[in-house]
C-alpha positions in Angstrom: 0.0 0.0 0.0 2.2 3.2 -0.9 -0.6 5.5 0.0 1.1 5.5 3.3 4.7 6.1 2.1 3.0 8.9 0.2 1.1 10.1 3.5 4.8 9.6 5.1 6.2 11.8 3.0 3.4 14.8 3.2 4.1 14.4 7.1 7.6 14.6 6.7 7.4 18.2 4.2 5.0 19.6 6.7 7.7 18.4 9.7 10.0 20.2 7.5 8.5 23.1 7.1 7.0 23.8 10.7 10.8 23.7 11.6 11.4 26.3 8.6 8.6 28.7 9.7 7.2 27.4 13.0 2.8 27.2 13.4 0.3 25.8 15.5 -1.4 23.4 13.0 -2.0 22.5 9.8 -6.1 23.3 8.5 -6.0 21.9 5.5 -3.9 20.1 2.8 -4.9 20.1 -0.6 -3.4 17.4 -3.3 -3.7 17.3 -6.6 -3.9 13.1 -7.5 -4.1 12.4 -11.6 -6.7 9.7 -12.5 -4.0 7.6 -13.6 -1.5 8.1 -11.2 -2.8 4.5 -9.6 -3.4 6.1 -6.0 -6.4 5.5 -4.2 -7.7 8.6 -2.6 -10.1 6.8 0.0 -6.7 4.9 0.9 -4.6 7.7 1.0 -7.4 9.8 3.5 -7.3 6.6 5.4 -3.7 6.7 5.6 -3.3 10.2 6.1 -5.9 10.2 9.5 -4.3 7.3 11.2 -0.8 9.2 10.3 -1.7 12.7 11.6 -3.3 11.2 14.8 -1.8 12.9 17.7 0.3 15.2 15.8 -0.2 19.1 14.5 -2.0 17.8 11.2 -5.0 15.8 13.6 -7.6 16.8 11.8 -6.7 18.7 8.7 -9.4 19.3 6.1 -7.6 16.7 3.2 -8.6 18.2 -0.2 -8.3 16.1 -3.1 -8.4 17.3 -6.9 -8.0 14.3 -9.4 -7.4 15.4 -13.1 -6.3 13.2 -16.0 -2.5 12.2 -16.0 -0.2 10.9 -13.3 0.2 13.7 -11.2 0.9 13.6 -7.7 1.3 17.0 -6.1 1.5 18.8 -2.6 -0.8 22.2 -4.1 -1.4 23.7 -0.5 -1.2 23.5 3.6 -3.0 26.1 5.3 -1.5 26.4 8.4 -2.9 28.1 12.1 
């Protein structure tokens, strides 16, 4: 299941960037997923809640867009 290496790694950017520019929480993350990029976005929310349990990202609003193509891309994190 690499929705949660992929959820590993959005935890690990927002780690990242909390150290960079420090913030309470993060509101909301929105993805961009292509159609044929073979992620499943109901396994990747899945992922992403049991990940962010307990941490600053608990309960972010997890936006997904899904065009055509292959595209997997961080677009935003609104942070508090």
């Amino acid at each position: 299941m690499h929705e949660i290496a992929l959820c590993q790694s959005l935890l690990e950017q927002a780690m990242t960037a909390r150290e960079a520019n420090p913030f309470d929480r993060v509101v909301r993350v929105s993805l961009l997923i292509g159609c044929a990029s073979r992620v499943q976005p109901d396994a990747l929310r899945h992922a992403f809640d049991l990940l962010s349990r307990d941490t600053f990202l608990e309960g972010a609003d997890l936006r997904i867009d899904r065009p055509q193509g292959e595209a997997f891309r961080l677009v935003e994190m609104e942070v508090s």
